[in-house]
C-alpha positions in Angstrom: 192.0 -86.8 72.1 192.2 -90.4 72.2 189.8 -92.9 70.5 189.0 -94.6 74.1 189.9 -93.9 77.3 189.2 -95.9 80.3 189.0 -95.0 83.9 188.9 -97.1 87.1 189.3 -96.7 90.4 188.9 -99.1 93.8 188.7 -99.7 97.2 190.6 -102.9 98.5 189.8 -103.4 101.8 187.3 -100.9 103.0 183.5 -99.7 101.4 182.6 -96.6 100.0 179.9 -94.3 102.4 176.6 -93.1 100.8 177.8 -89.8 100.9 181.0 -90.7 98.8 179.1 -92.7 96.2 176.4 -89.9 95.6 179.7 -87.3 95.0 181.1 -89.7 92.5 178.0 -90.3 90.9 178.3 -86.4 89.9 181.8 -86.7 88.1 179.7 -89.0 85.2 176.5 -90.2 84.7 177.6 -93.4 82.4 180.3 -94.5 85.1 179.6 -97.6 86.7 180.2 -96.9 90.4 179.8 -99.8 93.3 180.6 -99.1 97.3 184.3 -101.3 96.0 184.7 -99.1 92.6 184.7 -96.8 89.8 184.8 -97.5 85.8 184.1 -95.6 83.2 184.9 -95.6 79.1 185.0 -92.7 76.7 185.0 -92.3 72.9 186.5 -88.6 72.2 185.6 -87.4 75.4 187.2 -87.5 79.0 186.6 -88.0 82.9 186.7 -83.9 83.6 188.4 -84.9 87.3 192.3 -84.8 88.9 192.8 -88.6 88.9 195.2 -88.2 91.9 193.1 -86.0 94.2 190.4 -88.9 93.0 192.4 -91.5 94.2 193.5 -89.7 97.4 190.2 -88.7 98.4 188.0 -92.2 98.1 190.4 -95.2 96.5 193.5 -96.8 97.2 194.3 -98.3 93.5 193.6 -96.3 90.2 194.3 -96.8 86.2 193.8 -94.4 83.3 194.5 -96.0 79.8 194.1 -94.5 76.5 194.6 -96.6 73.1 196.9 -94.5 71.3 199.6 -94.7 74.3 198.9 -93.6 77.5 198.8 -95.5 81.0 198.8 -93.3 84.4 198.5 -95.9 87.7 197.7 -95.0 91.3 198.7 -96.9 94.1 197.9 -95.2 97.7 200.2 -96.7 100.4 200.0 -95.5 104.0 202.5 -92.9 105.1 206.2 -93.7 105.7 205.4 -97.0 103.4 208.3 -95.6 101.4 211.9 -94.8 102.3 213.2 -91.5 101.7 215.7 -92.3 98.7 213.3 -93.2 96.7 211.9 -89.5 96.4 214.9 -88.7 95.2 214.7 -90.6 92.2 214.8 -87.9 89.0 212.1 -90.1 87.3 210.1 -87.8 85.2 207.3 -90.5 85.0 207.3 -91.4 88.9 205.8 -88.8 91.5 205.1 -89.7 94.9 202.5 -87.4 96.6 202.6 -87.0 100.2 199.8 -86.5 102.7 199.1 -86.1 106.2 198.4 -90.0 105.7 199.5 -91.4 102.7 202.1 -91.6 99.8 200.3 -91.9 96.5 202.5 -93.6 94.2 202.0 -91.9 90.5 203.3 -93.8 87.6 202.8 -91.7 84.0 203.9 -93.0 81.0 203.2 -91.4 77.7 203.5 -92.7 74.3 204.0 -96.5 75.4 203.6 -99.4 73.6 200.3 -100.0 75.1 197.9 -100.6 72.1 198.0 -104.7 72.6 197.0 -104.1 76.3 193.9 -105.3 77.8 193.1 -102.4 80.3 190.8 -104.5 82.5 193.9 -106.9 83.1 196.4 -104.2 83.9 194.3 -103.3 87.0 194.2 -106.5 88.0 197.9 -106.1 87.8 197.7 -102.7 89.3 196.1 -104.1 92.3 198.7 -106.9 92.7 201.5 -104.1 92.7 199.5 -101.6 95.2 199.6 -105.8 97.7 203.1 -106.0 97.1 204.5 -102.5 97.2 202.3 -102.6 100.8 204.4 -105.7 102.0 207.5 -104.1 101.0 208.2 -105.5 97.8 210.0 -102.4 95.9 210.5 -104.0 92.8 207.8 -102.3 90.7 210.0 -99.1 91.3 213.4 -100.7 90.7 211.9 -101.9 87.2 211.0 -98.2 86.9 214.5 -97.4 88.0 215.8 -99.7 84.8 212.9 -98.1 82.4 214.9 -94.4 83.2 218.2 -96.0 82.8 217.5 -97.4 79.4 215.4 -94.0 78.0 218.4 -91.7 79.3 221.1 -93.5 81.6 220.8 -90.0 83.9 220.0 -92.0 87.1 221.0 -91.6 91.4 222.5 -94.3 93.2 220.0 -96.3 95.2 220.4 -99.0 98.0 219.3 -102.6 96.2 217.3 -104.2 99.1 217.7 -108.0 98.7 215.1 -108.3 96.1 215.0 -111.3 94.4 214.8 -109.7 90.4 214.7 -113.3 89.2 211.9 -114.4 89.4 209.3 -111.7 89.0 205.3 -111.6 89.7 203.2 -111.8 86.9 202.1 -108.1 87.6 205.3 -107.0 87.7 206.3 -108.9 84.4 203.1 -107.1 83.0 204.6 -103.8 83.7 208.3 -105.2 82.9 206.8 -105.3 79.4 204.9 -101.9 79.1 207.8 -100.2 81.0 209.8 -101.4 77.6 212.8 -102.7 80.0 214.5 -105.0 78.0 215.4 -108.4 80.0 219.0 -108.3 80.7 218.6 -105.0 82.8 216.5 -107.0 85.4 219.5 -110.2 84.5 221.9 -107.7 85.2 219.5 -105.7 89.3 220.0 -109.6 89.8 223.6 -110.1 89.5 224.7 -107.0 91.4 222.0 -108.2 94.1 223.6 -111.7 94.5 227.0 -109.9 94.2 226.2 -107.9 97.1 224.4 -111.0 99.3 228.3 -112.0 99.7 229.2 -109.0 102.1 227.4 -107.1 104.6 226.7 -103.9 103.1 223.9 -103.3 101.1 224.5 -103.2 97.2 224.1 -100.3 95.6 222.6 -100.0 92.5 224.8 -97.6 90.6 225.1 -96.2 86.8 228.6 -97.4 86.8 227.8 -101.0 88.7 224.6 -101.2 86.2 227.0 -100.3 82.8 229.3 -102.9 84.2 226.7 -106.0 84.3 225.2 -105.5 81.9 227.2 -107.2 79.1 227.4 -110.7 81.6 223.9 -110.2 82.0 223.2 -110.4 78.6 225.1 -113.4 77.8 223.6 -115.2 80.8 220.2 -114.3 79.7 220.6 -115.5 76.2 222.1 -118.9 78.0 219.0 -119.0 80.2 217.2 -118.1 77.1 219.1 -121.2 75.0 218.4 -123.5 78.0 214.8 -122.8 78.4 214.4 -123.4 74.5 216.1 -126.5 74.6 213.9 -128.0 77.4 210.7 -127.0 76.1 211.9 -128.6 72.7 212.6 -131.7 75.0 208.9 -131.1 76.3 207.5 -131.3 73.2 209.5 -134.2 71.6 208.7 -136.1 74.8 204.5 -135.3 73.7 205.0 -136.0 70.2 206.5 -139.5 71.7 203.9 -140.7 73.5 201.7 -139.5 70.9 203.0 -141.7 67.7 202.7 -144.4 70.5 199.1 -143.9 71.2 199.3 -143.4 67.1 200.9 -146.5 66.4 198.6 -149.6 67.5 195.9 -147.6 64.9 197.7 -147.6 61.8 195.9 -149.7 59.5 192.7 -147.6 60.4 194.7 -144.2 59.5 195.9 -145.5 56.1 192.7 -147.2 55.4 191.3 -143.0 56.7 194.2 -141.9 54.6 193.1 -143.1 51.0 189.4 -141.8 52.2 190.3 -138.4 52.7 192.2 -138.5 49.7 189.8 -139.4 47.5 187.4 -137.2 48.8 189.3 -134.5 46.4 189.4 -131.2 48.6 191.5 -129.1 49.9 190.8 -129.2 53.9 190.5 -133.5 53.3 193.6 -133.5 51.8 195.2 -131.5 54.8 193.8 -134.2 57.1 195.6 -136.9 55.1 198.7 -135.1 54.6 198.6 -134.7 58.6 198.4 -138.0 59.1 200.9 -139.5 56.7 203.2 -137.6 58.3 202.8 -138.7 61.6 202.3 -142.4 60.7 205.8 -142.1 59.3 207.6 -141.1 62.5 205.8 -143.3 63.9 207.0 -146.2 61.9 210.5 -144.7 62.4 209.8 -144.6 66.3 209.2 -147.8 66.1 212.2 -149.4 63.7 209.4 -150.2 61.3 210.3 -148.2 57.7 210.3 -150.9 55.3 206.6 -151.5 56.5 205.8 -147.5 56.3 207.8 -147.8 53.0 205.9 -150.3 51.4 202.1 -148.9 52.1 203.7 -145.4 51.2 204.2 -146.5 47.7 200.8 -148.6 47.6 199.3 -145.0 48.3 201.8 -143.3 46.1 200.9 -146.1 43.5 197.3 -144.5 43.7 197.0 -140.7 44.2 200.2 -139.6 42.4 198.2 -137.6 39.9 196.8 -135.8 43.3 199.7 -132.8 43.0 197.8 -130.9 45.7 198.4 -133.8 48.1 201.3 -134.7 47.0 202.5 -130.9 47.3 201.6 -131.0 51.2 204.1 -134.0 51.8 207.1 -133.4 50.2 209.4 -135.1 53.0 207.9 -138.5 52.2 208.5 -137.9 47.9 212.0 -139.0 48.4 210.5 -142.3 49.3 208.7 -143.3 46.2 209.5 -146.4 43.9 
């Protein structure tokens, strides 16, 4: 038994009757239970109920979590929501339950990497997924589709609907990353769907056309990777820029702050000064000023050189020293 579980359930778009909240009330006395929800926590102990018959019978969205690595999520769609290949799917941790009037979507995944997870926040997620799956938006499944292919590569052929795999929801990245897909598989759903915009048939997503992507997918997503890297290196050179700017104009008052932290004697003062040495010299560099930086370096030197601590925390600027 797990060290906590947590439970809830809710209504998106409709209340709960009277009559329903008193019957839930009776499945736990420490469950907080609204006419829009149902949550509950347990330490060693566990909601005695079936969590899809739960869901069928008064929600439309449901999450189980437990911290040692369990996450089941219920979405309840309206009958004929979803197509008919998709039941054919041999996913041991997808079952869709049909009804007179719905298609619950069951999603059970055991021993996950889960234990990071804020459970509160994946319902939020769960709720996004139930919006999107309701507009059409398969994705969710196709990422479960790529979660099946990487634990066993025993997968059917399935029709690849136009969906645009790059550039996901933030729900569906949130269960991208507990589904454990790695990144080039959705690189690679994204390739064989732009492949397949060219002609008029509808691409098929295929263990053979999957196996085939996947290598260009993975050297386009470690360019994409690269190229991201490199511009938010550019991002932050162009802050520390306009920082040593604002930095600049100040100097005297830093060096003047410098010596003061300095001889102040402790560790945390001597980080401050250390900090700011270091800036004021790419700052003076920024600014084609080093014989000035230069010059007060080795006044400063000149008077805290028995200070190793400090002097350990600025190593770069040592070299400079006369």
């Amino acid at each position: 038994m797990s060290e906590f579980l947590f439970y809830k359930f809710g209504c998106q778009d409709r209340l709960l009757s009277p009559e329903q909240l008193d019957e839930l009330a009776s499945l736990s006395s420490r469950a907080d239970i609204t006419a829009e929800s149902f949550e509950v926590t347990y330490n060693y102990s566990e909601l005695n109920a079936d969590l899809a018959q739960l869901v069928l019978d008064y929600f439309d969205v449901g999450l189980y979590y437990a911290d040692w690595g369990e996450v089941y999520c219920y979405l309840k769609l309206p009958l004929g929501t979803l197509k008919a290949y998709i039941f054919a799917w041999p996913d041991y941790e997808l079952e869709i339950i049909e009804t007179g009037e719905w298609q619950l979507v069951c999603i059970q995944l055991e021993e996950c990497d889960c234990y990071q997870e804020d459970p509160e926040e994946l319902y939020e997620h769960a709720c996004d997924l139930l919006n999107e799956l309701r507009s059409g938006d398969l994705r969710l499944l196709y990422l479960l589709w790529a979660r099946h292919f990487y634990l066993t590569e025993e997968v059917n052929d399935i029709p690849l609907h136009g969906h645009d795999f790059g550039n996901l929801t933030d729900a569906q990245k949130a269960f991208m990353h507990l589904f454990d897909v790695p990144a080039h598989y959705v690189t690679a759903m994204q390739i064989i769907n732009d492949n397949g915009a060219q002609g008029d048939a509808v691409p098929m997503l295929s263990v053979e056309l999957f196996s085939a992507n996947l290598a260009e997918a993975e050297q386009r997503f470690i360019s994409e990777q690269k190229l991201e890297e490199e511009q938010q290196q550019l991002i932050a050179q162009q802050l520390l820029e306009v920082k040593l700017r604002d930095f600049y104009p100040d100097r005297a008052d830093i060096w003047q702050h410098a010596n003061e932290q300095a001889n102040l004697g402790r560790a945390n003062a001597y980080d401050n000064a250390a900090s700011n040495l270091l800036l004021l010299a790419q700052a003076y560099q920024l600014h084609g000023n080093e014989a000035e930086f230069k010059q007060l370096w080795n006044e400063f030197y000149g008077k805290h050189k028995q200070r190793r601590a400090l002097m350990k925390r600025v190593p770069e600027l040592l070299s400079d020293c006369t």
